[in-house]
PDB file of N, CA, C, O and CB in Angstrom:
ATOM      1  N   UNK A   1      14.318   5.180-255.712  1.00  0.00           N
ATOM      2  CA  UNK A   1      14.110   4.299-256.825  1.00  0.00           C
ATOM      3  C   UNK A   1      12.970   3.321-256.539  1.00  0.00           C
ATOM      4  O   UNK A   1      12.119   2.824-257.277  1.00  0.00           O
ATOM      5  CB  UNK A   1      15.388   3.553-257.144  1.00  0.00           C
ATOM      6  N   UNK A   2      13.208   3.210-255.318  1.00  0.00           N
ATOM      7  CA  UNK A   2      11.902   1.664-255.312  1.00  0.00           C
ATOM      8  C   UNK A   2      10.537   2.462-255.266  1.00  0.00           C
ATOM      9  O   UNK A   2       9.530   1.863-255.644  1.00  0.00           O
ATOM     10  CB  UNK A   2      11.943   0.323-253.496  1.00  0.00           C
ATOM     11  N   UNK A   3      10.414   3.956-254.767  1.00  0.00           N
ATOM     12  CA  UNK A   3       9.117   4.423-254.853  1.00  0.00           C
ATOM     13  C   UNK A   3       8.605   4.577-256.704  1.00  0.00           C
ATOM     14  O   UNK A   3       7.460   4.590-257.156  1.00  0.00           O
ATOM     15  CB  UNK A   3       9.154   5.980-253.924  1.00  0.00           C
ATOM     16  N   UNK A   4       9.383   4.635-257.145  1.00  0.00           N
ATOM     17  CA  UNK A   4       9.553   4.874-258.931  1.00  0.00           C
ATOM     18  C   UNK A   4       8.736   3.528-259.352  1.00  0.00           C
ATOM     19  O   UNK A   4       7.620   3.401-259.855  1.00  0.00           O
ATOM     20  CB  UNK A   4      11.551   4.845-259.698  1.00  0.00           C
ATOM     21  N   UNK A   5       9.673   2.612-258.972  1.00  0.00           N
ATOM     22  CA  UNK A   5       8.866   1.291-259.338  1.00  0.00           C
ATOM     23  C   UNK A   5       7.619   0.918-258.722  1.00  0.00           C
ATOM     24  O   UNK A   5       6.869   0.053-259.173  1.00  0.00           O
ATOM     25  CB  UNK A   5       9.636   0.187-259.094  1.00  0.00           C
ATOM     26  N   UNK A   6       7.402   1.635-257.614  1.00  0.00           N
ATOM     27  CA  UNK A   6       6.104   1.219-257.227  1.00  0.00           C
ATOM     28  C   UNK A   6       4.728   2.380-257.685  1.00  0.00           C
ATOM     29  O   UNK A   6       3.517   2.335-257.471  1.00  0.00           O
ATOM     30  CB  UNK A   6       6.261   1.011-255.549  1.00  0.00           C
ATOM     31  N   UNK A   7       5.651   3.413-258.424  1.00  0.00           N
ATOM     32  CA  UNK A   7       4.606   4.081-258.792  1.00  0.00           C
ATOM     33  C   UNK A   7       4.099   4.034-260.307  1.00  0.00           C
ATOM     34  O   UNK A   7       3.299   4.708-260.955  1.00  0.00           O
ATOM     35  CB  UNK A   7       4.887   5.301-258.409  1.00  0.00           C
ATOM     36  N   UNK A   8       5.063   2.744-260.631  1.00  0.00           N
ATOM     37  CA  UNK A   8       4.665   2.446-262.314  1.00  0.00           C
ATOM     38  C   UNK A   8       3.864   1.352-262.189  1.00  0.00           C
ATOM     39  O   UNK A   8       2.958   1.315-263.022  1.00  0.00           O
ATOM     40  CB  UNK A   8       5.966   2.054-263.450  1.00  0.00           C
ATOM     41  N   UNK A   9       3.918   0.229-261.226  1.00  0.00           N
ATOM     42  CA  UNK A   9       2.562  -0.499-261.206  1.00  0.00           C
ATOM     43  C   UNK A   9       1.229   0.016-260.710  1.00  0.00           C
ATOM     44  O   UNK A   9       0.182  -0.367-261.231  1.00  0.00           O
ATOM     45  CB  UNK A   9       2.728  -1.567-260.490  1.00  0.00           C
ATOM     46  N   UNK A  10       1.253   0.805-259.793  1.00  0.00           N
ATOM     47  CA  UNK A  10       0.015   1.898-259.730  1.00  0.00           C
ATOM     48  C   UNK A  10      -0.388   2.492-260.939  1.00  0.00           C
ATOM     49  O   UNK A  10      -1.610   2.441-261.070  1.00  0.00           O
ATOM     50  CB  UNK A  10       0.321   3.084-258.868  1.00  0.00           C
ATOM     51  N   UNK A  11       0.443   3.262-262.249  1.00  0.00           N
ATOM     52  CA  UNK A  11       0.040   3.308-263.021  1.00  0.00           C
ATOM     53  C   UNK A  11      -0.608   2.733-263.975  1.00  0.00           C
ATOM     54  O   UNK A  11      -1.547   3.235-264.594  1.00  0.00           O
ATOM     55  CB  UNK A  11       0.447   3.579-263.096  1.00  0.00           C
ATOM     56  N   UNK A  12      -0.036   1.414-264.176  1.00  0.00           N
ATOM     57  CA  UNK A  12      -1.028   0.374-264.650  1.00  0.00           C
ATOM     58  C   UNK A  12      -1.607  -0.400-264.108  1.00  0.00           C
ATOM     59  O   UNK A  12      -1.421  -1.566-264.454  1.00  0.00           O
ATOM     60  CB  UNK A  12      -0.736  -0.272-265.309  1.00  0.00           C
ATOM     61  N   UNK A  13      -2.493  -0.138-263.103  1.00  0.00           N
ATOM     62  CA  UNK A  13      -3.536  -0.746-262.554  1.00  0.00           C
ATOM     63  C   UNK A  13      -3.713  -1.530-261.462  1.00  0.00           C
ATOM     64  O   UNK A  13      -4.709  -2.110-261.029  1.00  0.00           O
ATOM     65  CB  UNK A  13      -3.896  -1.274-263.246  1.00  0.00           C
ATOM     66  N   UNK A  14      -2.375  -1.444-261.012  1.00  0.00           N
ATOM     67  CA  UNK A  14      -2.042  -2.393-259.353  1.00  0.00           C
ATOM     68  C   UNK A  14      -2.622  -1.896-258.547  1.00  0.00           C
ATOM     69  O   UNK A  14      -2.666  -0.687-258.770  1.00  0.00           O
ATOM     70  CB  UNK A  14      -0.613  -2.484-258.622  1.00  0.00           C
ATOM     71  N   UNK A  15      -3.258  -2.237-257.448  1.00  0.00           N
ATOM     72  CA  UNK A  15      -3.343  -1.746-256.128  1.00  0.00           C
ATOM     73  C   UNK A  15      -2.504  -1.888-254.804  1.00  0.00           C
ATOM     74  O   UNK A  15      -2.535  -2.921-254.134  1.00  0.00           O
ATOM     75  CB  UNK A  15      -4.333  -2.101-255.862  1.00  0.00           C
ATOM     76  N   UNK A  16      -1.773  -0.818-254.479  1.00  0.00           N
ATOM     77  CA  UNK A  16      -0.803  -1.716-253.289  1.00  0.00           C
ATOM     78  C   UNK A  16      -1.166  -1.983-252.087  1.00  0.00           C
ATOM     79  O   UNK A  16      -1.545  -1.178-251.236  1.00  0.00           O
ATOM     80  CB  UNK A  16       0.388  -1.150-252.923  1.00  0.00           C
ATOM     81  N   UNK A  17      -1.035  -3.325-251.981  1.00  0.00           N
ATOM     82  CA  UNK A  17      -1.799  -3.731-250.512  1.00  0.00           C
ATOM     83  C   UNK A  17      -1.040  -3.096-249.271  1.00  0.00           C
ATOM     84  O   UNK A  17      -1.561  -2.409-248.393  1.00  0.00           O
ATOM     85  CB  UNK A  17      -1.806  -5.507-250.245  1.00  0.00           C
ATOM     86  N   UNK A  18       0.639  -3.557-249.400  1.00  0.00           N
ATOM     87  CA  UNK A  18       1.380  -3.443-248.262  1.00  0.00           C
ATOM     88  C   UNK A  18       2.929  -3.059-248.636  1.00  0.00           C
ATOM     89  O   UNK A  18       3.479  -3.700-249.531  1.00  0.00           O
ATOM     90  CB  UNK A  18       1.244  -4.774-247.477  1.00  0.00           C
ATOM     91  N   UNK A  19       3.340  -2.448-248.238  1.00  0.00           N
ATOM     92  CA  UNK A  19       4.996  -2.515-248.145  1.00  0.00           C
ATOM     93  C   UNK A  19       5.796  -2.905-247.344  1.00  0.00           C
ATOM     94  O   UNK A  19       6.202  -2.122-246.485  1.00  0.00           O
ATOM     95  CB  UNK A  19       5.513  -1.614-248.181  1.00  0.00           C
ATOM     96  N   UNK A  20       6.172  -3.993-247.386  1.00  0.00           N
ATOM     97  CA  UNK A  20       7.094  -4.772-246.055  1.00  0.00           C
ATOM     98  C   UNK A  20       8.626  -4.333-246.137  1.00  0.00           C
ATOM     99  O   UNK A  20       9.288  -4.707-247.105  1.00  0.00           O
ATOM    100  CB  UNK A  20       7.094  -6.686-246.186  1.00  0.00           C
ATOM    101  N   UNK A  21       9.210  -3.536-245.129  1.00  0.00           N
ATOM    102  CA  UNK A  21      10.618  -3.196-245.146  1.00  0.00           C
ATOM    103  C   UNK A  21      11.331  -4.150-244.654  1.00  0.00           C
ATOM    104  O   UNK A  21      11.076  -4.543-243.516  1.00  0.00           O
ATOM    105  CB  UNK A  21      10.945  -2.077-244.499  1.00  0.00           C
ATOM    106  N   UNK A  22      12.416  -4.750-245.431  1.00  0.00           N
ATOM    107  CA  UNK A  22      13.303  -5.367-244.770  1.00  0.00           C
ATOM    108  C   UNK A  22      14.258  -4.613-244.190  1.00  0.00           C
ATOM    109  O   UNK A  22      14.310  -3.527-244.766  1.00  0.00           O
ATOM    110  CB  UNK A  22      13.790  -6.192-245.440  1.00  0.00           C
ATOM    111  N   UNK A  23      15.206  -4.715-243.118  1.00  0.00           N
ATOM    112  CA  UNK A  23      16.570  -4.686-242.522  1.00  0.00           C
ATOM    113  C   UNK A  23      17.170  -5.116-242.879  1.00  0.00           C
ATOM    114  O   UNK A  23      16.815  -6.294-242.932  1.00  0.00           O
ATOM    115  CB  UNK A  23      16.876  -4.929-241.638  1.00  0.00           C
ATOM    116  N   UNK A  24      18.669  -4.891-243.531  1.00  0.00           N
ATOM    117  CA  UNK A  24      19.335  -5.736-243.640  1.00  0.00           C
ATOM    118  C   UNK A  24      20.626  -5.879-242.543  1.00  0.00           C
ATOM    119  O   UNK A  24      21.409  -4.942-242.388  1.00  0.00           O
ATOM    120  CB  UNK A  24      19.564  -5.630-244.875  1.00  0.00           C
ATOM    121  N   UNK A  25      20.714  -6.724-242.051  1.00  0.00           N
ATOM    122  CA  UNK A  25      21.809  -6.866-240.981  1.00  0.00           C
ATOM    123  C   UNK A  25      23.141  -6.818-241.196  1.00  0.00           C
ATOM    124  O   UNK A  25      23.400  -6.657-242.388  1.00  0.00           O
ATOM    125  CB  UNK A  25      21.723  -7.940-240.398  1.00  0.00           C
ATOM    126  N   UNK A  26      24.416  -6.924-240.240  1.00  0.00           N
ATOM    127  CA  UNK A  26      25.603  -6.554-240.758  1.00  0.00           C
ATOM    128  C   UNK A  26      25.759  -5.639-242.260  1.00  0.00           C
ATOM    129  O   UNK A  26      26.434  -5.755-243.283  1.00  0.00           O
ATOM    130  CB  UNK A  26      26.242  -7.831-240.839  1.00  0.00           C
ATOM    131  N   UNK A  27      25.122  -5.050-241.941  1.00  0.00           N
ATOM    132  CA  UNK A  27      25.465  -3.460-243.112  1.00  0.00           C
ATOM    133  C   UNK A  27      26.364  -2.689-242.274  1.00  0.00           C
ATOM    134  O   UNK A  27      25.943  -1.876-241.451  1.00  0.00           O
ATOM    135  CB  UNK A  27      23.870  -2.192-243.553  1.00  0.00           C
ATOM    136  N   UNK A  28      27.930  -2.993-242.518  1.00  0.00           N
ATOM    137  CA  UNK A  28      28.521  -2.145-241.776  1.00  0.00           C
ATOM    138  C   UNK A  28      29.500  -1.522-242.110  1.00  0.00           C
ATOM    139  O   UNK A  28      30.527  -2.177-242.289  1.00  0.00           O
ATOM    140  CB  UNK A  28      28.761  -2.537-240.904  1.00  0.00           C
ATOM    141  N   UNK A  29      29.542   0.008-242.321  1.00  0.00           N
ATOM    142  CA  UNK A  29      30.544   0.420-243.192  1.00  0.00           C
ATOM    143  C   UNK A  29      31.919   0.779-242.865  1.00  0.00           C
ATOM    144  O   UNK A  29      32.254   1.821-242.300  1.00  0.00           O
ATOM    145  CB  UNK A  29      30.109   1.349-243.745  1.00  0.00           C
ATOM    146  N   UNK A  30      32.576  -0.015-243.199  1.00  0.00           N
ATOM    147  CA  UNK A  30      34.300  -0.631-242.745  1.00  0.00           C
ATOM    148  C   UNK A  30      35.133   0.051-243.859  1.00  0.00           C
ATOM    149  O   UNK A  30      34.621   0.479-244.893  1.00  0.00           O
ATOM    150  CB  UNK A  30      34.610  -2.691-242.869  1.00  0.00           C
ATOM    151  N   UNK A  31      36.542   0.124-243.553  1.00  0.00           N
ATOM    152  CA  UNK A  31      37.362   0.517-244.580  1.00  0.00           C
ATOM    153  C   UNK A  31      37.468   0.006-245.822  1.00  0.00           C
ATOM    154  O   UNK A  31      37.755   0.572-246.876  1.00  0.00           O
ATOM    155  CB  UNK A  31      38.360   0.487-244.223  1.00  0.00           C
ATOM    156  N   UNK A  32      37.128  -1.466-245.525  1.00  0.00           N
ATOM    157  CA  UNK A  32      37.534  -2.263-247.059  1.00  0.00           C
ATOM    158  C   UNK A  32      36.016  -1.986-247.429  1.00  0.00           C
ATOM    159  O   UNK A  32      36.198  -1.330-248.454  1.00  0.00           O
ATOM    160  CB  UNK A  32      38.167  -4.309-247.090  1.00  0.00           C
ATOM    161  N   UNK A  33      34.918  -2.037-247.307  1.00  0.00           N
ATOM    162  CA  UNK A  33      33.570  -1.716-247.408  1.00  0.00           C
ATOM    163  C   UNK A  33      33.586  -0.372-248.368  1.00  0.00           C
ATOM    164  O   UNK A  33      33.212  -0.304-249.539  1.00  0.00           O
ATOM    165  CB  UNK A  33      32.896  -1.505-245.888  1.00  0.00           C
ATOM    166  N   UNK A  34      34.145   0.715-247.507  1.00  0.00           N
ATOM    167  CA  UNK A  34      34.237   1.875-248.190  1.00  0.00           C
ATOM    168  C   UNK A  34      35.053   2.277-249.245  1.00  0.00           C
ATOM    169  O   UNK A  34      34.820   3.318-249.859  1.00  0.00           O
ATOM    170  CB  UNK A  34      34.401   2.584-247.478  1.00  0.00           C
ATOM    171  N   UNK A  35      35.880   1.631-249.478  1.00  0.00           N
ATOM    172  CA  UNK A  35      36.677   1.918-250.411  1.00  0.00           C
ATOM    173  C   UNK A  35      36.124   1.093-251.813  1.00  0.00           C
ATOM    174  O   UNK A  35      36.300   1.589-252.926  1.00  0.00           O
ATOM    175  CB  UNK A  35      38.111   1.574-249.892  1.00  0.00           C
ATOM    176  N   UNK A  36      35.405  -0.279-251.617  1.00  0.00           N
ATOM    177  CA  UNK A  36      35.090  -0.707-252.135  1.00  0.00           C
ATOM    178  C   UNK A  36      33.734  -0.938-253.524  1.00  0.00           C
ATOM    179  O   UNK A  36      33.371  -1.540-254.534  1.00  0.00           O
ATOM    180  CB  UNK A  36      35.367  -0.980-251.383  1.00  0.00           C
ATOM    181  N   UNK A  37      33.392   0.402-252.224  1.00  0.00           N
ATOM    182  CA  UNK A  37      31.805   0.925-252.929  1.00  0.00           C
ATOM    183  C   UNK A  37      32.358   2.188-253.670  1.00  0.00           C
ATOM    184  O   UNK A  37      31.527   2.622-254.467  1.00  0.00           O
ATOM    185  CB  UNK A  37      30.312   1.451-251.592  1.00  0.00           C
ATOM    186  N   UNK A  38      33.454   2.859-253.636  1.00  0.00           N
ATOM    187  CA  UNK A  38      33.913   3.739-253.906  1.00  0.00           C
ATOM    188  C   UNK A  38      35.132   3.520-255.398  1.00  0.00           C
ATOM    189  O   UNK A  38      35.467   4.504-256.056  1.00  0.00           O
ATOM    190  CB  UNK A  38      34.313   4.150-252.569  1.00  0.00           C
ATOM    191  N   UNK A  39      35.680   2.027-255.738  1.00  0.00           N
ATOM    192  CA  UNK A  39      36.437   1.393-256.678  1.00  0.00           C
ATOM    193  C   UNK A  39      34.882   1.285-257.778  1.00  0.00           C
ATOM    194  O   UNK A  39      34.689   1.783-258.887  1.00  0.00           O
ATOM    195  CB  UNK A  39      37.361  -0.246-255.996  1.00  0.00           C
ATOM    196  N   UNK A  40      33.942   0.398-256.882  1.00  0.00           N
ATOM    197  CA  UNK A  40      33.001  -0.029-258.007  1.00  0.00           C
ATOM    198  C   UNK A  40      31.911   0.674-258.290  1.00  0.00           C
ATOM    199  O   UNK A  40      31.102   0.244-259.111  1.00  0.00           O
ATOM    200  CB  UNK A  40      32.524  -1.211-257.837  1.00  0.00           C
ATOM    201  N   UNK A  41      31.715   1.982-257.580  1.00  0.00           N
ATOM    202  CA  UNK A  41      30.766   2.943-257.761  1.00  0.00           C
ATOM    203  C   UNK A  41      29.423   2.319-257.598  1.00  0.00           C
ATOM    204  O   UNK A  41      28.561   2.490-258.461  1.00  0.00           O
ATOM    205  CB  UNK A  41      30.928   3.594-259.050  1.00  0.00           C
ATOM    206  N   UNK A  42      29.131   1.366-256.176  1.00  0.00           N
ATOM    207  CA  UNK A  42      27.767   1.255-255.464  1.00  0.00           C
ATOM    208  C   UNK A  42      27.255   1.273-254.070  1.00  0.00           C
ATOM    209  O   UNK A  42      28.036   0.761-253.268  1.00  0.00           O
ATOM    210  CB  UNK A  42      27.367   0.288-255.765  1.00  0.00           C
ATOM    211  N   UNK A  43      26.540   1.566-253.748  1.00  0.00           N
ATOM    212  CA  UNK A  43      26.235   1.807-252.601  1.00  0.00           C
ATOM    213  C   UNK A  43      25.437   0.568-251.106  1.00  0.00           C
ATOM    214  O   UNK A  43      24.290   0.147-250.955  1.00  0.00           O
ATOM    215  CB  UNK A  43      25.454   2.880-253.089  1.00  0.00           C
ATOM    216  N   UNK A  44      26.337   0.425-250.526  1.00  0.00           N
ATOM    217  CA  UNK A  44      25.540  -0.486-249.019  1.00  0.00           C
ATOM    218  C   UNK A  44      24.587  -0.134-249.166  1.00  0.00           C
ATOM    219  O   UNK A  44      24.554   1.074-249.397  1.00  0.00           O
ATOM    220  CB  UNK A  44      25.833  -0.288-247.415  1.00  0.00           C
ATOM    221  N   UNK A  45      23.293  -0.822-249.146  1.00  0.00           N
ATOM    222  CA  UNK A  45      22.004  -0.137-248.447  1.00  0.00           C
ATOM    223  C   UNK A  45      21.899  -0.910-247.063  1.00  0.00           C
ATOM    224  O   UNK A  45      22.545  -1.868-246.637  1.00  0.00           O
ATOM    225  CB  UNK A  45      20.461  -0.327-249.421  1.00  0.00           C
ATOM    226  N   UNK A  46      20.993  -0.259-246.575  1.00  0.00           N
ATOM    227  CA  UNK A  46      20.261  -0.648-245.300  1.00  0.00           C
ATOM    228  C   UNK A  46      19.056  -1.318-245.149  1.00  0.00           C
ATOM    229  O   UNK A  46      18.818  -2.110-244.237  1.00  0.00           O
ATOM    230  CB  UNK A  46      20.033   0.324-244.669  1.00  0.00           C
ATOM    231  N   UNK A  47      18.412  -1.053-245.903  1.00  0.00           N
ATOM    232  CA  UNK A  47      16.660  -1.932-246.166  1.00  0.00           C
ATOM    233  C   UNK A  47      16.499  -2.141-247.659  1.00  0.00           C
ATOM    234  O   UNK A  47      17.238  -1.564-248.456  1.00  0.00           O
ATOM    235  CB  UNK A  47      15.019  -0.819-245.638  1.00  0.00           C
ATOM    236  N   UNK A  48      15.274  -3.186-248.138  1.00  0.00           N
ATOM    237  CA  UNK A  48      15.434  -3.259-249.489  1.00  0.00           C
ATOM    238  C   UNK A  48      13.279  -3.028-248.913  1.00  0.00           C
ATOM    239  O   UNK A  48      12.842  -3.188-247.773  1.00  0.00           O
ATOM    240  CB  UNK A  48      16.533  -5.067-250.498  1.00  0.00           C
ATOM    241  N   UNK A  49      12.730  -2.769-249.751  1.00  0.00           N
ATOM    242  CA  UNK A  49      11.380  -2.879-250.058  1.00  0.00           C
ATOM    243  C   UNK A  49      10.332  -4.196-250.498  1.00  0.00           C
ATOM    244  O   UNK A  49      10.694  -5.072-251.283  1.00  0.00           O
ATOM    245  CB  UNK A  49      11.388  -2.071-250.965  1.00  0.00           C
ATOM    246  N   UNK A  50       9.404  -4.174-250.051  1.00  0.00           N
ATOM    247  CA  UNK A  50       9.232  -5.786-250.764  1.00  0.00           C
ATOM    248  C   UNK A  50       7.569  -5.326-250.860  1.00  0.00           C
ATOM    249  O   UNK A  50       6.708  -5.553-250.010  1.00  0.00           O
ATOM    250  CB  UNK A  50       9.752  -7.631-249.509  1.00  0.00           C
ATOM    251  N   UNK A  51       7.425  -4.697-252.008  1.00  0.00           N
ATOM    252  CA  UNK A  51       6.022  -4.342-252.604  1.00  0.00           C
ATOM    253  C   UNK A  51       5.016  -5.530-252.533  1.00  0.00           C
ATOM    254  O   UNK A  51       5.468  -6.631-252.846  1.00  0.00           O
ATOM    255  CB  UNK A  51       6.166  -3.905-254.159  1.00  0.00           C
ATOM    256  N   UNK A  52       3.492  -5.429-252.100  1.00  0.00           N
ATOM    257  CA  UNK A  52       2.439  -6.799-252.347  1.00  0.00           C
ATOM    258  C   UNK A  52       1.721  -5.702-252.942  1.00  0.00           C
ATOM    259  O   UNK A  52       1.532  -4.576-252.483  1.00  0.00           O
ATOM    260  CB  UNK A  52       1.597  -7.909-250.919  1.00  0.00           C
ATOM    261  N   UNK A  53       1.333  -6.227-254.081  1.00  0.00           N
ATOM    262  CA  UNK A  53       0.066  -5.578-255.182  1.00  0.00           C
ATOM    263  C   UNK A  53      -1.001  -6.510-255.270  1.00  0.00           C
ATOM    264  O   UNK A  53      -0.893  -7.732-255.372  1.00  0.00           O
ATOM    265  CB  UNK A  53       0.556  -5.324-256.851  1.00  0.00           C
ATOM    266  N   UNK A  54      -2.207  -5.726-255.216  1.00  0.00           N
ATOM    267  CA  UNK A  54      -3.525  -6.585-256.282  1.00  0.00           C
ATOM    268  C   UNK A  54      -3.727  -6.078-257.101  1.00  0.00           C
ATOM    269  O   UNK A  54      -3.923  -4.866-257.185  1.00  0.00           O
ATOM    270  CB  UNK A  54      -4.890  -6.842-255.954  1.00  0.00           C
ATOM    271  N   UNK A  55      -3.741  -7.249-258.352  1.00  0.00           N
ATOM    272  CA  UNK A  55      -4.671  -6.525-259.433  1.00  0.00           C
ATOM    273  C   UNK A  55      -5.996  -6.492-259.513  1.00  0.00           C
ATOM    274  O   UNK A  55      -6.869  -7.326-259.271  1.00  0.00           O
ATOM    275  CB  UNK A  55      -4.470  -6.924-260.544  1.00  0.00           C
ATOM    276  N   UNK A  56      -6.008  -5.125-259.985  1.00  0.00           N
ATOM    277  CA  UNK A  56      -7.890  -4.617-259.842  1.00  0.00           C
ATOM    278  C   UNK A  56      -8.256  -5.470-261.319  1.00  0.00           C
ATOM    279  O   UNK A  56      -9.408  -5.489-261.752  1.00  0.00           O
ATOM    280  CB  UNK A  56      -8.395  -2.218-260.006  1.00  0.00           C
TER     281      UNK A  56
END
């Protein structure tokens, strides 16, 4: 998904400078964790993306 979004500001005219990955820490998948993502139908991630664009 985040490549999706970064390929719709390329479409209109962004240039991407950089992609900085975050970590996210204590991502740890536990019983109440799992069951939990599994009641509310979402998912732990592990890193989130943090797009820098210029506009041309």
């Amino acid at each position: 998904m985040a490549y999706k979004v970064m390929q719709n500001f390329i479409d209109v005219g962004f240039k991407l400078k950089e992609d900085i990955i975050k970590h996210q820490w204590n991502c740890k998948t536990t019983p109440f964790w799992t069951q939990k993502s599994k009641d509310y139908n979402f998912l732990l991630i592990m890193h989130e993306h943090l797009f820098v664009f210029e506009k041309s």
